[in-house]
TORFIGU-810618 format. One record per residue (C-alpha): residue in one letter; x, y, z. Coordinates in steps of 0.001 Angstrom, whole numbers, padded with zeros to 6 digits, always signed. Layout:
# TORFIGU-810618
AXYZ...
This chain:
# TORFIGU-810618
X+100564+076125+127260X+102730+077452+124365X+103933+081077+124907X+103238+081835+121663X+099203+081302+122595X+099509+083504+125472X+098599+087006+124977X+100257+089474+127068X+097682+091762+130182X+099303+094689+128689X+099170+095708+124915X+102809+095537+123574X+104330+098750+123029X+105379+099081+119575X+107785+101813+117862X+104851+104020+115901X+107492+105869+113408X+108805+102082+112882X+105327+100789+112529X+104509+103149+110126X+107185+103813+108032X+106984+099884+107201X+103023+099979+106717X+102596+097477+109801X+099623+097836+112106X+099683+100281+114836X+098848+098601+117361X+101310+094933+117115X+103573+096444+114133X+103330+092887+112863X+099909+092849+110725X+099359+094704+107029X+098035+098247+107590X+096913+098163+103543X+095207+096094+100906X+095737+098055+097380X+097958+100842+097538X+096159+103106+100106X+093176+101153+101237X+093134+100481+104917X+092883+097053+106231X+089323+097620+108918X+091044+095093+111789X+093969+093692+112091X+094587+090141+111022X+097073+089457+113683X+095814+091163+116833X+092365+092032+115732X+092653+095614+116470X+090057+097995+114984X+091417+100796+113172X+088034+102467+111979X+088833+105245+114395X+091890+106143+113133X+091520+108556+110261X+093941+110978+108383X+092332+112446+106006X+094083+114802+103851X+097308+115197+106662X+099952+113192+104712X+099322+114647+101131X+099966+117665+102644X+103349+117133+104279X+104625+115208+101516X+103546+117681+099129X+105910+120150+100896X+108293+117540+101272X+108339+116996+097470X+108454+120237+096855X+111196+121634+099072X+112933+118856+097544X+112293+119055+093825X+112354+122760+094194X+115785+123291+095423X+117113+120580+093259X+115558+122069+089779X+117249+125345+091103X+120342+123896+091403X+120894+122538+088357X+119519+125671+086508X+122127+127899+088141X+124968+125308+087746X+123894+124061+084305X+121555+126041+082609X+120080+123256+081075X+117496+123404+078459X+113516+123785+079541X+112352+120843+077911X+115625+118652+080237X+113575+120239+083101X+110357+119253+082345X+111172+115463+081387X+113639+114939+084728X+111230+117251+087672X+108098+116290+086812X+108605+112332+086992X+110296+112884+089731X+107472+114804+091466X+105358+111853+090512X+107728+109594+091771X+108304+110736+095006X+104676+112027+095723X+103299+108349+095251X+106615+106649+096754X+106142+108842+100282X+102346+107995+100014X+102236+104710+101613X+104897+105518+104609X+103444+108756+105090X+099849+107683+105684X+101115+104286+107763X+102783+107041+109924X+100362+109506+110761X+098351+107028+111814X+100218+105227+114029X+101510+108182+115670X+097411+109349+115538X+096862+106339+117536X+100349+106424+120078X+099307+110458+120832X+095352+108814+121300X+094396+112198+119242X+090999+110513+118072X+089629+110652+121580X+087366+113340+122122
């Protein structure tokens, strides 16, 4: 028989910050966590794992709100001590950027709190 048919006793241990930082399935870190931009996939194409139980809810807005923040904070103060620019340069360079990197972190952020959800096993009861 083909090792490639074989499936192992033992679920594979994968790397969860990997896993999710790529969007990969939990479980295999070879299947598509998403279809869309933030719509979970129910099971896993590839090793059929159900990820139904694994919820985030409202956990990675939050950190990469502060994340964002921190960042585009600092920065914005930075450049208004250094260079005083104008209020109107602020608005048209932090803002996007807020956008940006709010929506860019999105994706990663969600893939990884729910693979780590699911290495930690905090949706047992």
């Amino acid at each position: 028989m083909p090792e490639s048919l074989i499936k192992p006793a033992v679920p594979v241990r994968v790397d969860a910050i990997r896993a999710g930082l790529r969007s990969r399935c939990p479980s295999c870190g070879k299947g598509p966590l998403f279809t869309g931009f933030l719509k979970v996939i129910p099971v896993c194409p590839v090793c059929g794992f159900d990820r139904t139980t694994i919820e985030t809810g409202d956990g990675p807005a939050t950190f990469i709100m502060q994340i964002a923040g921190f960042l585009v904070g600092f920065s914005a103060l930075y450049v208004e001590i250094v260079f005083s620019p104008p209020m109107w340069l602020h608005f048209i360079v932090w803002i996007p950027l807020v956008a940006a990197l709010s929506l860019g972190l999105m994706r990663p952020g969600k893939g990884l709190m729910m693979a780590l959800q699911l290495r930690n096993q905090s949706n047992t009861p």
